[in-house]
Backbone as JSON, one array per atom type, in Angstrom:
{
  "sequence": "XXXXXXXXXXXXXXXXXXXXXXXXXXXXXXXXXXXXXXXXXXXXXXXXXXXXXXXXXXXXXXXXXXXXXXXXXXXXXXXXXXXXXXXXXXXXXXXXXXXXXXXXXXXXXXXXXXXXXXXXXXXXXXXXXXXXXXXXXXXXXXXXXXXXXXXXXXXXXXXXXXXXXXXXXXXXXXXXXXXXXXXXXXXXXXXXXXXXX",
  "N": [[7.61, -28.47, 2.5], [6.88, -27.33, 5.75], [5.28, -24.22, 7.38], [5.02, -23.64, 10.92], [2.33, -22.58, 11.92], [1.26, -21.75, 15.33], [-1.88, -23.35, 15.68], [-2.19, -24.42, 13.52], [-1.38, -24.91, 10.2], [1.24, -23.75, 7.27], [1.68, -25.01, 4.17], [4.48, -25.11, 2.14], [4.77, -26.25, -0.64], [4.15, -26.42, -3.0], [6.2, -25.82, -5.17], [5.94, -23.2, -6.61], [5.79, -20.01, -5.63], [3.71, -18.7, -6.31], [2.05, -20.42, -6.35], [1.49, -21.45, -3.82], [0.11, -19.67, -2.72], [-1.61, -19.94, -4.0], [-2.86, -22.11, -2.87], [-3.35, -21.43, -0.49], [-6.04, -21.15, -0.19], [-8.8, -22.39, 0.99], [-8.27, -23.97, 2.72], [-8.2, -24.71, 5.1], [-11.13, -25.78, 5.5], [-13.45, -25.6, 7.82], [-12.59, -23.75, 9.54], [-12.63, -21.21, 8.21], [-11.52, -18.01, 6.73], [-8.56, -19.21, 5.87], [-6.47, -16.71, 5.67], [-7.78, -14.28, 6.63], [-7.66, -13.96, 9.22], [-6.36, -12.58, 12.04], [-3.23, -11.9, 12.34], [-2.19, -14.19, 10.56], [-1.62, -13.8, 7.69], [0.63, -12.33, 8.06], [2.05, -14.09, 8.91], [2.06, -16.35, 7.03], [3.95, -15.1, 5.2], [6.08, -14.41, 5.87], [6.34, -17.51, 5.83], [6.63, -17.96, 2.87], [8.31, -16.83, 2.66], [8.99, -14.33, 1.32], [9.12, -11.95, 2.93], [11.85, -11.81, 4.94], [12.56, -13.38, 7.72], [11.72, -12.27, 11.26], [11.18, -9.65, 10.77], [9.62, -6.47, 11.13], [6.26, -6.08, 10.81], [3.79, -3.82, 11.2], [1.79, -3.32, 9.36], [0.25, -4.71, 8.36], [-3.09, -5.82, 7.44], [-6.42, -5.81, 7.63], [-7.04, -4.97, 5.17], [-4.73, -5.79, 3.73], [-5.08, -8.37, 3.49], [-7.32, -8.71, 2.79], [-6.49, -7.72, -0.66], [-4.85, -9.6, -0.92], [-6.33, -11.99, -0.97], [-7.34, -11.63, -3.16], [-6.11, -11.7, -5.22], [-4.98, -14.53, -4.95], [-7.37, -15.25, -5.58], [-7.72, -14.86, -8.29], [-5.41, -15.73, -9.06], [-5.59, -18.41, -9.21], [-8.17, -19.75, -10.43], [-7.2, -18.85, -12.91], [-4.91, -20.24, -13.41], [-6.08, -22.71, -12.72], [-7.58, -22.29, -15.59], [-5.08, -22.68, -17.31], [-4.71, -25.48, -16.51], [-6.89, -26.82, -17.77], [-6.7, -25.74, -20.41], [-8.09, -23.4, -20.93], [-9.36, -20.07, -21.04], [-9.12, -17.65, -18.52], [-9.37, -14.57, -19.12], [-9.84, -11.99, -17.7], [-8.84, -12.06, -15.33], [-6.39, -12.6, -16.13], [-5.81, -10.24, -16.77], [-5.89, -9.04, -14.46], [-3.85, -9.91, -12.88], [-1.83, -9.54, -14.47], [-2.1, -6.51, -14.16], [-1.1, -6.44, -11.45], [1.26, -7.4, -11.51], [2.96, -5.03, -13.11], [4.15, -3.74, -11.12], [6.91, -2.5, -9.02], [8.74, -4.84, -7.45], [9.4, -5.58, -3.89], [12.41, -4.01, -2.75], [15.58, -5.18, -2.17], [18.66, -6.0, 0.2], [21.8, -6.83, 1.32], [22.91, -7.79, 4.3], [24.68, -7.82, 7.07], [25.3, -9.65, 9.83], [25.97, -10.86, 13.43], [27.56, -12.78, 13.78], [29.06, -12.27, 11.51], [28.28, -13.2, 9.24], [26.32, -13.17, 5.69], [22.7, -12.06, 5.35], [19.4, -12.0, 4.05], [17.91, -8.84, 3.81], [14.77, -6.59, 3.47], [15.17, -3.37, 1.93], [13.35, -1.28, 2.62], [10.28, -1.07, 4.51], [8.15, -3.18, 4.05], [5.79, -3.14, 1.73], [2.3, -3.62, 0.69], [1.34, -3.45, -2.09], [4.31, -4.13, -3.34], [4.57, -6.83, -2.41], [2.76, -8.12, -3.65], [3.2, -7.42, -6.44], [5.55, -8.86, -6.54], [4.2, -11.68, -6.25], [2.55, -12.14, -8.38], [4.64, -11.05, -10.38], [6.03, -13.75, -10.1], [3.75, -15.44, -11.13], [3.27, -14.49, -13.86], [5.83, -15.31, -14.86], [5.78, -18.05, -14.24], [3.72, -18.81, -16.36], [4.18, -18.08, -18.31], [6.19, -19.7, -19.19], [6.95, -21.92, -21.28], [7.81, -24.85, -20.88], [7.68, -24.98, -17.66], [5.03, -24.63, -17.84], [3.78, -26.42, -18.88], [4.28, -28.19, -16.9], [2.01, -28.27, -14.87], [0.23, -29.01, -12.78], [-2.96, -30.55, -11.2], [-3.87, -32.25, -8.12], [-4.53, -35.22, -7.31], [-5.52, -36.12, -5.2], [-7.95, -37.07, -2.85], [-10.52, -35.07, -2.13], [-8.8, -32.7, -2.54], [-7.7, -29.64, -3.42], [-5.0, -28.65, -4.5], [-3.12, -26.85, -6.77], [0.29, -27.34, -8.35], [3.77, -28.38, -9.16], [4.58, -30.3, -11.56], [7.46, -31.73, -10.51], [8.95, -34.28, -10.51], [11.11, -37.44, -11.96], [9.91, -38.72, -13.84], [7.49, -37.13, -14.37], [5.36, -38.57, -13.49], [3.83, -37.69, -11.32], [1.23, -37.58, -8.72], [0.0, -36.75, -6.54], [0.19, -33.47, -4.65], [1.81, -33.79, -2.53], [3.75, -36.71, -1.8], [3.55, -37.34, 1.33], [1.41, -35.91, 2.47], [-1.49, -36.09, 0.86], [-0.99, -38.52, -0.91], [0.11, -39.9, 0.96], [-2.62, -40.82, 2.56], [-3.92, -41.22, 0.19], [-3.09, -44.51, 0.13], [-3.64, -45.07, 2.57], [-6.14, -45.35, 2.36], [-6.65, -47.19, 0.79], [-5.26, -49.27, 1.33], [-6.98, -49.92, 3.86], [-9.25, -50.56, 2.08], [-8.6, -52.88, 1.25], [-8.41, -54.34, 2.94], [-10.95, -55.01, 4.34], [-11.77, -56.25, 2.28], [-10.58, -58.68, 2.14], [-11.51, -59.23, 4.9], [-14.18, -59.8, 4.25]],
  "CA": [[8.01, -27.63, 3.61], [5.46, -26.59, 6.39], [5.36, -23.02, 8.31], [4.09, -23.94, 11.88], [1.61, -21.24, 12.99], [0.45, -22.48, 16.34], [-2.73, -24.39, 15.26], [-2.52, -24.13, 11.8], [0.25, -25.07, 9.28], [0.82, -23.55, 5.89], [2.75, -26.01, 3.42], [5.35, -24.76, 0.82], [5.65, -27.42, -1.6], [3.65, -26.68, -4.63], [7.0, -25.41, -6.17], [6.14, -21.59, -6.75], [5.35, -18.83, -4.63], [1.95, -18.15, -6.71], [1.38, -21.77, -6.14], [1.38, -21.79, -2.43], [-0.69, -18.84, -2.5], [-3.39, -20.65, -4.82], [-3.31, -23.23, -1.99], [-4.21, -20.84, 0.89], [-7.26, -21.21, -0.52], [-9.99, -23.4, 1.56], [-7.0, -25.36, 3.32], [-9.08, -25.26, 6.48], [-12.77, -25.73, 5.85], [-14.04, -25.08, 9.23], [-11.37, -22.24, 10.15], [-12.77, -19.71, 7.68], [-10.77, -17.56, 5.28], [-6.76, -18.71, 6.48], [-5.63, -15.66, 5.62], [-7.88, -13.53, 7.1], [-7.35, -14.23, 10.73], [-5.22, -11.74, 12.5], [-1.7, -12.46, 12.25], [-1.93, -15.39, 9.35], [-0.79, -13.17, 6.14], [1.78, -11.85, 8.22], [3.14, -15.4, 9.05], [2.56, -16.92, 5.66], [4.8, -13.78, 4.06], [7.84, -14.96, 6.28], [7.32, -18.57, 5.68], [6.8, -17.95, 2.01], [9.86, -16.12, 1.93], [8.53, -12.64, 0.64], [9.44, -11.46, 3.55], [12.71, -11.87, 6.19], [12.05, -13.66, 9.71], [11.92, -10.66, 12.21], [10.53, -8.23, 10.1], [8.49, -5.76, 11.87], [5.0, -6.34, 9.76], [2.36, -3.21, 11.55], [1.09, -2.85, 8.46], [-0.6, -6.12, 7.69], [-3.9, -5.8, 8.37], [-7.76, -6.76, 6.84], [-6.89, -4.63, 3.77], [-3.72, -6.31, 3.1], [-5.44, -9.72, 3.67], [-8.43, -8.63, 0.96], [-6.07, -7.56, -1.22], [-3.89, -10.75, -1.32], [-7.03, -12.7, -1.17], [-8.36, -10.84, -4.73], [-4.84, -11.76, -5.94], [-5.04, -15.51, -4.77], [-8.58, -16.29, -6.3], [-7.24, -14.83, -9.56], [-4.41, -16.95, -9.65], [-6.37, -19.75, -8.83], [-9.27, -19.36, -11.78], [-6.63, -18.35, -14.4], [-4.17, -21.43, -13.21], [-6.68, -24.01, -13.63], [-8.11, -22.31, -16.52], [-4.23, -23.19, -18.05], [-4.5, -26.44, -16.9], [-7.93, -27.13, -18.57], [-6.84, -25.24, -22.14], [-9.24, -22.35, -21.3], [-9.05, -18.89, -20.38], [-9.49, -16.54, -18.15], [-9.16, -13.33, -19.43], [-10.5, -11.27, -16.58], [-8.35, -12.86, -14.19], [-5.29, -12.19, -16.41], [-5.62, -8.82, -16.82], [-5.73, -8.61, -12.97], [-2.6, -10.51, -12.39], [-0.71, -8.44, -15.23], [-1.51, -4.9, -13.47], [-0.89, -6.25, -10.3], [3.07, -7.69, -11.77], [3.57, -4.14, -13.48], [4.25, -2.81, -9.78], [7.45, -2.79, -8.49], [8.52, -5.76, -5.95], [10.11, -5.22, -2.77], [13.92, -3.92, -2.75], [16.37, -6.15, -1.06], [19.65, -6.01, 0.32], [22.55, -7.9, 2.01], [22.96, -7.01, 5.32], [25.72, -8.45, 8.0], [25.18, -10.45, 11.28], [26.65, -9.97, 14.18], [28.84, -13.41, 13.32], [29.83, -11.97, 10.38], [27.41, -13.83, 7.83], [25.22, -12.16, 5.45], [21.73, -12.24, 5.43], [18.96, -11.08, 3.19], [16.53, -8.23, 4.18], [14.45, -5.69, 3.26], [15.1, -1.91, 2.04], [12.11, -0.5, 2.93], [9.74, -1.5, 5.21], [7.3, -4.07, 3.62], [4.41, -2.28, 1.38], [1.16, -4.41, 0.3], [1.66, -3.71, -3.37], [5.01, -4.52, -3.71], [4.43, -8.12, -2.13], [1.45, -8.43, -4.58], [3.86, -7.57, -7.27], [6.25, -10.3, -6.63], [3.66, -12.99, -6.0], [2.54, -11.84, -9.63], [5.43, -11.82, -11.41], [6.24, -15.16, -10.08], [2.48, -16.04, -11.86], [4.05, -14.62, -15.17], [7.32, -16.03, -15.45], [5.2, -19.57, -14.64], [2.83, -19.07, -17.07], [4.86, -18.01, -20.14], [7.55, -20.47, -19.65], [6.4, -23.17, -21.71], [8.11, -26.1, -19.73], [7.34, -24.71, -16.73], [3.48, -24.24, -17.54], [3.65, -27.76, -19.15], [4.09, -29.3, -15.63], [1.27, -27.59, -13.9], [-0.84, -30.25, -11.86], [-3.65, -30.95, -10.03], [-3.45, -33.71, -7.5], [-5.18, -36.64, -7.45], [-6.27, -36.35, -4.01], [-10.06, -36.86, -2.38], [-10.56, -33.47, -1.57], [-7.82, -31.88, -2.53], [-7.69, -29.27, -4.85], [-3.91, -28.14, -4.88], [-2.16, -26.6, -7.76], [1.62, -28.08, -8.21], [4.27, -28.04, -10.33], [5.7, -32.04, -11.2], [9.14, -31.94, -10.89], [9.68, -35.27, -10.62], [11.69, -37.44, -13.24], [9.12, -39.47, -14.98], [6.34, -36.83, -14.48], [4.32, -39.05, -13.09], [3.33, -37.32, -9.7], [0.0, -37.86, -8.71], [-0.32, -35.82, -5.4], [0.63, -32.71, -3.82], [2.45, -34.14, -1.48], [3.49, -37.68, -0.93], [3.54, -37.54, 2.75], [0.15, -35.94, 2.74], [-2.52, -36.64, 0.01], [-0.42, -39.59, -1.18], [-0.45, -41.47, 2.35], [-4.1, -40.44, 2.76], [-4.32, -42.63, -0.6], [-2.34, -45.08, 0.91], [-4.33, -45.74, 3.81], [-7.2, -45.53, 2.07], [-5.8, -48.77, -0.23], [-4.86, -50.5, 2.71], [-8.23, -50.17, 4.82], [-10.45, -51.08, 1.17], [-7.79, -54.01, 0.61], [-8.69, -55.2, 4.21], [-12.09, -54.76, 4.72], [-12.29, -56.75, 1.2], [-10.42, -59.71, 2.86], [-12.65, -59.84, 6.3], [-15.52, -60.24, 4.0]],
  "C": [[6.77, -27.03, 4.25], [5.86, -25.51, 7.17], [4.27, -23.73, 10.09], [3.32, -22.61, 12.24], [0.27, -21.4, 14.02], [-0.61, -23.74, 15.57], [-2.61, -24.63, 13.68], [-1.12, -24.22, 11.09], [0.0, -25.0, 7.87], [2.23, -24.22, 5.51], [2.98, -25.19, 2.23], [5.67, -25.66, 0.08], [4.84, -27.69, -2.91], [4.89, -26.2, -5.69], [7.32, -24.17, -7.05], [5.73, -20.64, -6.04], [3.87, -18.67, -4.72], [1.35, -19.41, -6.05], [1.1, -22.2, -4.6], [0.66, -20.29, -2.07], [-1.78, -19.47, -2.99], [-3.54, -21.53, -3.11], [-3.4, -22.73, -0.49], [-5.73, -21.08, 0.78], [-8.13, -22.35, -0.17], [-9.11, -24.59, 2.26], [-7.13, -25.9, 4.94], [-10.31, -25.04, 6.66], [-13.21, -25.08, 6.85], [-13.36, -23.76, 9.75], [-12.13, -20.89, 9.67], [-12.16, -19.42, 6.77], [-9.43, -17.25, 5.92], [-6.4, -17.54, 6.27], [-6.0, -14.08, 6.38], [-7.99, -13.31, 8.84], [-5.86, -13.18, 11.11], [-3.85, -12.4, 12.76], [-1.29, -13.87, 10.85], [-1.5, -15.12, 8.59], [0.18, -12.84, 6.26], [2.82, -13.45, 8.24], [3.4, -16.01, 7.57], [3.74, -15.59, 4.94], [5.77, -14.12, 4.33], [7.58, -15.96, 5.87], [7.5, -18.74, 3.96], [8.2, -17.28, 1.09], [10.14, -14.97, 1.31], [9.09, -12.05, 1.52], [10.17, -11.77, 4.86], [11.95, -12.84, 7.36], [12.44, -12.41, 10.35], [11.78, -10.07, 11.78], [9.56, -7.77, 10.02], [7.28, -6.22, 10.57], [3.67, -5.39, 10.62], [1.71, -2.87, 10.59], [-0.01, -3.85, 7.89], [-1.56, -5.81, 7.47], [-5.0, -6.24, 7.24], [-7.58, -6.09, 5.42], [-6.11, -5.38, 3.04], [-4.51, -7.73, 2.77], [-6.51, -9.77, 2.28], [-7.61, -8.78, 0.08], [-5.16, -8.87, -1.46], [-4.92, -12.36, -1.55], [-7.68, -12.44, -2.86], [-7.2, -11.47, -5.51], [-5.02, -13.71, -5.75], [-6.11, -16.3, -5.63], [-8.33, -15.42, -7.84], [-6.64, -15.4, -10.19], [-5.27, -17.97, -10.17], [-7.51, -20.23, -10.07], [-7.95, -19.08, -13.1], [-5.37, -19.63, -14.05], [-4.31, -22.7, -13.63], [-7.43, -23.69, -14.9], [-6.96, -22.99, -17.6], [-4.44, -24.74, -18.01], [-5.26, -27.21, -17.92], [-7.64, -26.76, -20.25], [-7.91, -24.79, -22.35], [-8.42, -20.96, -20.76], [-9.89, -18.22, -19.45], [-8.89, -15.02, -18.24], [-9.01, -12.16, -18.31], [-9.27, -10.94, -15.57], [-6.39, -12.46, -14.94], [-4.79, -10.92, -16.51], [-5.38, -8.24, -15.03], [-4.23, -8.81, -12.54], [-1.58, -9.53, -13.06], [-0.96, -7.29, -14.53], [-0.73, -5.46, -12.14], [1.4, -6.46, -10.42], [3.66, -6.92, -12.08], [4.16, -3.44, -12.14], [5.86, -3.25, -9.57], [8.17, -3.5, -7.6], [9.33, -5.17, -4.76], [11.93, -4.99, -3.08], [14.48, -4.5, -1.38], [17.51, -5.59, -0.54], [20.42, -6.93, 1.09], [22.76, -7.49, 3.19], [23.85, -8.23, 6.29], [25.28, -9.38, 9.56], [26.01, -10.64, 12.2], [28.05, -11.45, 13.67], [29.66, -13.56, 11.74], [29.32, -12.78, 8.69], [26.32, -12.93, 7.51], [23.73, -13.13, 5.42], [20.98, -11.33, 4.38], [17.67, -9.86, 4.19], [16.17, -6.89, 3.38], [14.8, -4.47, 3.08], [14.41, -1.1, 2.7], [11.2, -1.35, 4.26], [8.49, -1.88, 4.06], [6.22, -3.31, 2.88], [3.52, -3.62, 0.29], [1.63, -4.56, -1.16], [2.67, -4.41, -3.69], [5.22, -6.24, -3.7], [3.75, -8.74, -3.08], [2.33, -8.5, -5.51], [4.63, -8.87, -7.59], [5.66, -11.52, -6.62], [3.2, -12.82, -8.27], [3.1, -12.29, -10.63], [5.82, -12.74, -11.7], [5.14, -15.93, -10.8], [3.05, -16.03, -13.41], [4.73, -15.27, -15.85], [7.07, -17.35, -15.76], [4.5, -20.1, -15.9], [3.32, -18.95, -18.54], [6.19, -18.67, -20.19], [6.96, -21.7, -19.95], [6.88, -24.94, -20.97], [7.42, -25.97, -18.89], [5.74, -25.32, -16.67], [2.83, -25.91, -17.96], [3.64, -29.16, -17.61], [3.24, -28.5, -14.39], [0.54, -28.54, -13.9], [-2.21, -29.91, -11.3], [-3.47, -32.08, -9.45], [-5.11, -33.68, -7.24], [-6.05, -36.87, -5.97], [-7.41, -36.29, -3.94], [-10.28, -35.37, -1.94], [-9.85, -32.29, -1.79], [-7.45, -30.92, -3.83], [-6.33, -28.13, -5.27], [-3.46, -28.5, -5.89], [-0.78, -27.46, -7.32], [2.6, -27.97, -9.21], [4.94, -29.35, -10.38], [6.95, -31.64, -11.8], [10.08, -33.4, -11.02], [10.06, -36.16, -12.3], [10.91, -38.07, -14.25], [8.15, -38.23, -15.51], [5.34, -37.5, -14.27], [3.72, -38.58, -11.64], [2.25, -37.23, -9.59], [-0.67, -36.81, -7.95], [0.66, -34.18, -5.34], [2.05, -32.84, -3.46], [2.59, -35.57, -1.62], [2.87, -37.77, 0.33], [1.98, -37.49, 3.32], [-1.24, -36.51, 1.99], [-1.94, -38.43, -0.46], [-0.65, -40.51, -0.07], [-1.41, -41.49, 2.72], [-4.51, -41.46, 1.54], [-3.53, -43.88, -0.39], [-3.03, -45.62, 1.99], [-5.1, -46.35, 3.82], [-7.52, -46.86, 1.01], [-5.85, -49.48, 0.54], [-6.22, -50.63, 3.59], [-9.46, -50.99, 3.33], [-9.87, -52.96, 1.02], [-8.53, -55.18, 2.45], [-10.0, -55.35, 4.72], [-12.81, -55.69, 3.15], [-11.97, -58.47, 1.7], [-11.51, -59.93, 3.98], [-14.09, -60.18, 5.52], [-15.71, -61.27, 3.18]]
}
């Protein structure tokens, strides 16, 4: 699943919330730091699903963006330290205060054609978002299945987390569509360029 935001598109499909936060991380070389661009943390929060569509967000701002960036390269270091069968200590202790916090309170709320919808109690607060990306790190990490299908893909460049859900466990990429047909192409142009010669 991709969020369009104008030039720039953030993909939901590593399979956990934390996990599509690890993969904000360097997902546009040349761009800079995705998240810290005015308006980007606010968009990833709706398409990640933390937070409603249409929900005011004046609070975003370069603090929030640090702060979810300190939280991201923690994951990220203590994620692949699981996959490797190392630790990071450091990095865990960060993630655990940040999950003791409270997450955002929800509720059900009506529409005008009479379907519910989910939104917000409160109006959106930094911590609490942090919290939930968190606990979602937790729950991954101490559920032994779960943590048992934590990936890296196979891609040239590509250094997204993942979670294989598929039925063999054999998933290689990310993404089919993306790293996958990128190896794919890259098969097909060596395979042909081996023929013309």
């Amino acid at each position: 699943m991709t969020a369009g935001m104008g030039s720039y598109d953030w993909r939901f499909d590593s399979g956990r919330i934390c996990l599509d936060l690890v993969a904000t991380s360097g997902s546009a070389p040349d761009a800079g730091e995705p998240l810290a661009e005015a308006g980007r943390l606010g968009q990833w929060l709706v398409g990640a699903g933390l937070v409603p569509a249409g929900t005011p967000l004046p609070a975003v701002d370069g603090q929030w963006a640090a702060r979810f960036i300190e939280l991201r390269d923690c994951l990220g270091r203590l994620v692949r330290a699981e996959i490797d069968d190392q630790y990071a200590e450091p990095a865990l202790e960060r993630v655990n205060v940040l999950a003791a916090g409270p997450p955002p309170g929800i509720r059900a709320v009506r529409t005008g054609d009479g379907s519910l919808v989910r939104a917000l109690s409160a109006a959106p607060e930094c911590a609490a978002l942090l919290a939930a990306i968190a606990r979602d790190a937790v729950e991954l990490l101490t559920d032994p299945v779960a943590r048992a299908r934590l990936r890296q893909c196979e891609g040239d460049n590509c250094r997204r987390v993942y979670l294989d859900t598929s039925r063999g466990r054999r998933r290689r990429w990310c993404s089919s569509e993306v790293c996958g047909n990128r190896e794919r192409v890259a098969r097909h142009r060596r395979r042909a360029a081996v023929a013309r010669a």
